[in-house]
N, C-alpha and C positions, 0 to 999 in steps of 0.2 A: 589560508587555503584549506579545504575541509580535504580529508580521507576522502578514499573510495568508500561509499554505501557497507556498512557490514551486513553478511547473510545473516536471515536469523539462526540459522543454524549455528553459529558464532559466538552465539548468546548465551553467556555461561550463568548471568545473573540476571534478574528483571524484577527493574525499581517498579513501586508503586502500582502493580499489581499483585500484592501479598494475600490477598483475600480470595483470589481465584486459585489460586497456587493452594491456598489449605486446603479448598474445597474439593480441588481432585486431590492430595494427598488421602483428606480424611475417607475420599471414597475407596481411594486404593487400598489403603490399612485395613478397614474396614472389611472389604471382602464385597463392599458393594457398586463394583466400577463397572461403569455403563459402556457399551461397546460402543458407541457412537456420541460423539463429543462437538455440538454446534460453537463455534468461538466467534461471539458477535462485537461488535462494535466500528467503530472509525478508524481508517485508513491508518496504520502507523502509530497504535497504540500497544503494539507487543502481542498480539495476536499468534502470529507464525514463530515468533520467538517463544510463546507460551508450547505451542505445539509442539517444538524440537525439544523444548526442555524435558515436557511432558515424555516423549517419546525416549531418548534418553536413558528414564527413571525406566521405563517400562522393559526397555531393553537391558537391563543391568547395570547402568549407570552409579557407585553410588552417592548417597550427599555429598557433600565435600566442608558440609560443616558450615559455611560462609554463604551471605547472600538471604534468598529466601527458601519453603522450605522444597521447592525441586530445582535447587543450584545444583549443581556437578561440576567436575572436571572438562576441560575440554579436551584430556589427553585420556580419557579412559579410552578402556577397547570399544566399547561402545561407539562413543563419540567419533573416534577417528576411524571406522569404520562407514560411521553416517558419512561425516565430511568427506570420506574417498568414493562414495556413494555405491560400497560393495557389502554391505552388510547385508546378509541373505534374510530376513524377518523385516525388513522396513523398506516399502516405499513412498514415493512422492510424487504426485499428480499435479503438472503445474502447467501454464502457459510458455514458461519456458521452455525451446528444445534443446535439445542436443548440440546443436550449434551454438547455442547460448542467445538467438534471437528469441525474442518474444511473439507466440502467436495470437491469432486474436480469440483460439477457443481453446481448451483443453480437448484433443481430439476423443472420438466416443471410444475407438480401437484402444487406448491406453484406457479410457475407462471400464471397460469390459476386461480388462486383466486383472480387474479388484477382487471378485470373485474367485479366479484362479489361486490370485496368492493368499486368499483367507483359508481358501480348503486344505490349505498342508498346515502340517503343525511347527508349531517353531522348532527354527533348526540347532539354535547355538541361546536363545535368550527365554523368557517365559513368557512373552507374549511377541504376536507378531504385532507391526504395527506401520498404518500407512497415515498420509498428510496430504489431504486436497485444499492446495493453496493458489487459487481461491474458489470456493465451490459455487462462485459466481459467475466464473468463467467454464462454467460445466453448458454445454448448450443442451435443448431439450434430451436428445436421444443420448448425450452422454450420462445426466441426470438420470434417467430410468434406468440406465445400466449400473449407476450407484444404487437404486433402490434395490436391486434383490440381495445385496449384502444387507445392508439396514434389516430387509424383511427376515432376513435367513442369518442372524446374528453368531458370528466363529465363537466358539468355546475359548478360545486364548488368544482373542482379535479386539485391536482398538483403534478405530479411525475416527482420525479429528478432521473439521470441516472449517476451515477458516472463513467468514464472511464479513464483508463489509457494507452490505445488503441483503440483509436476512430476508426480507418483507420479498426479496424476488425470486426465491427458493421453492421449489414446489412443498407444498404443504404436506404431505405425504415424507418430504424427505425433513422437512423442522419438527414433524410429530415425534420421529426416531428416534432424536438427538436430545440427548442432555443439552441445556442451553447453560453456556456463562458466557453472561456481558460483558467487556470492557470496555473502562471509561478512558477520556484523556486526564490526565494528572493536572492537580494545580501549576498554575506557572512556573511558579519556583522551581520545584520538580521539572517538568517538563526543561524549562532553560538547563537545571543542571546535565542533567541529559544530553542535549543537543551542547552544549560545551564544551563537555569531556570526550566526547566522539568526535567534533568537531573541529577544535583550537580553534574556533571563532570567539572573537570577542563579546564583553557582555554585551553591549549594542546590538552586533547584528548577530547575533543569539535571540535577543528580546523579535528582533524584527522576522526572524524566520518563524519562532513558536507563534509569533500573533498572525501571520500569513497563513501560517498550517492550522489554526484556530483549535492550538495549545496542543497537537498530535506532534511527538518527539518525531516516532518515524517517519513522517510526512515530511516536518521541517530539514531532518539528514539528508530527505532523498533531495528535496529543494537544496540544499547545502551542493550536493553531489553535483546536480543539476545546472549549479550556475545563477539561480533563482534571483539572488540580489543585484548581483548585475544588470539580470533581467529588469528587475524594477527600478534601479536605477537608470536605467534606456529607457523603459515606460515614462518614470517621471519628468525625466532630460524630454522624451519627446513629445508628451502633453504641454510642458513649460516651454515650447519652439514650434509651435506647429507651424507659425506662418512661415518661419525661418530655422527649418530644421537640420541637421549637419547629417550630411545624406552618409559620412563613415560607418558610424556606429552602426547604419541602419543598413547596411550596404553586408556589414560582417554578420549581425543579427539574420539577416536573410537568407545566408551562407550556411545557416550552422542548425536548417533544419533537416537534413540529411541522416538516414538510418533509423534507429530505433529511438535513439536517444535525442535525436533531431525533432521525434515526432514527441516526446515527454517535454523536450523545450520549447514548443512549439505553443501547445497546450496549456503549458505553465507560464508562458509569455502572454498572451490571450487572456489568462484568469487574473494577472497584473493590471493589465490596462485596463481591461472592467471592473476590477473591485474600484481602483484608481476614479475610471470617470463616473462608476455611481457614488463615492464615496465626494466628489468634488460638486456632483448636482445634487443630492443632500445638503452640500455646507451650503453653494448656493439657494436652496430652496430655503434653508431658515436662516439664512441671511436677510433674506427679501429680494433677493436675486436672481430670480428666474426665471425671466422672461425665455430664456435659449434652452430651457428644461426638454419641451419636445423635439430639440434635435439632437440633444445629449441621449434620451432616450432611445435615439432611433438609432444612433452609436451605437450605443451599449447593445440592445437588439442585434445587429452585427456582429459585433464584438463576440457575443454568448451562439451568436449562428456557424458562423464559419468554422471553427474548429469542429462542429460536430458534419459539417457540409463536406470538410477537403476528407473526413474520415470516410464517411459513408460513398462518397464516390471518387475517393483515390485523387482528388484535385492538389495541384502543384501548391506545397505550404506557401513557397516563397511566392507566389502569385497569389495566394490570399491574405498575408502578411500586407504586401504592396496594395491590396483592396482596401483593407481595414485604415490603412494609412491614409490613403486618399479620403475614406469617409470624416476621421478624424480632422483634417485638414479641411475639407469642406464646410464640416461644424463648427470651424473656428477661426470658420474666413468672415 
């Protein structure tokens, strides 16, 4: 059974991005550190963990000698000032609220406090420093209220912009930013990762990094999530369609409820379509495809509905039960 998700705040060390890590050290040492820090790449490849690390160092954290080279403590003052989330030089602009739910934007009213808190000077560390996790979820009018920090850059201020879709960012706010990429790690890597955080075994280690297409933090959060399960219900119900065991599918329906219902939900849906494109593939070079265009029209379903019950608040478990009948009809 996997752990709960770690925060990246958490993250004392971060494998296999050591080349990002010299780059903002060499800028910091340097004297030549840019106030505004774009952090690009794919979901769950250390990004926001790069960030806190980053932030950390900037707030007084120091090395800790191990790891790479912005490792630290997780008991410095620093540190466990971020973690109690009262350290007066650092904050964090997230989807997440206060209640711990997730919303669907980063509201602009918390964006319009970025300005405020650059204008003071650091209280207790040498730079202040905030984290927009993820600047993806900034909607138009909170986006403009990030630009006039960008535009008006604090003399001892450094904001990192986490994304996972740069290319949707307004251009004005990617011109600002330093950009560092990250990649996903070779496998190896990646499984070790999702291992050691997880106590899953090599197996279904292997099965989570190839599902998260080689992203550690992806595959944790699937871990967290329930994910193999999930595919394991997928596949039990592609392999029964004409004669399916209505339990599994009965608790499966049950368990889209909340926030986390809506992350299962989602990730349940990306199962059954990698699944039935991955099955009319084998069938097409097999020579087998005569039912190709109603696999297709599956699938089309399949990739509809979840963005359907989002957009207009539709009952999961009544699109769950749609998606089923479609598959069953396909396989009658």
């Amino acid at each position: 059974m996997a752990e709960r998700l770690r925060h990246p705040r958490d993250t004392a060390h971060l494998k296999a991005q050591e080349a990002q890590e010299a780059a903002f050290v060499s800028a910091l040492e340097s004297g030549r550190l840019h106030h505004a820090w774009l952090l690009t790449g794919p979901e769950g490849v250390g990004k926001a963990s790069f960030a806190y690390m980053a932030a950390r160092r900037l707030l007084g954290a120091p090395h800790d000698g191990e790891g790479g080279p912005l490792s630290s403590s997780l008991q410095s003052t620093a540190a466990r000032l971020m973690a109690a989330k009262s350290h007066p030089d650092f904050m964090v602009l997230e989807r997440m609220g206060e209640d711990g739910k997730p919303r669907k934007v980063i509201p602009v009213d918390e964006a319009r406090q970025l300005p405020e808190f650059f204008s003071k000077s650091p209280a207790q560390s040498p730079y202040r420093v905030a984290i927009i996790d993820a600047a993806d979820d900034l909607n138009v009018n909170a986006a403009n209220a990030i630009l006039k920090t960008l535009e008006e850059p604090p003399p001892r201020g450094v904001l990192f912009l986490v994304s996972h879709a740069p290319g949707r960012l307004l251009p004005t706010i990617r011109s600002r930013c330093r950009t560092l990429a990250f990649r996903v790690p070779d496998p190896e890597t990646a499984e070790t990762i999702v291992r050691e955080q997880s106590g899953l075994d090599g197996y279904d280690t292997a099965r989570l990094v190839r599902m998260a297409g080689g992203s550690p933090g992806l595959a944790l959060k699937m871990a967290d999530l329930g994910v193999l399960k999930m595919d394991d219900t997928a596949h039990e119900l592609l392999n029964h369609l004409k004669h399916p065991d209505p339990a599994p599918l009965l608790a499966m329906a049950d368990s889209f409820r909340g926030a986390e219902g809506a992350e299962r939900f989602q990730m349940l849906f990306e199962r059954l379509s990698d699944r039935v494109r991955t099955m009319a593939v084998e069938q097409a070079m097999s020579g087998q495809g005569d039912d190709l265009d109603r696999w297709a029209d599956v699938w089309d379903v399949l990739e509809r509905l979840p963005r359907e019950a989002e957009a207009l608040n539709l009952d999961r478990a009544d699109s769950f039960w749609t998606a089923v009948r479609a598959l069953r009809a396909a396989a009658a």
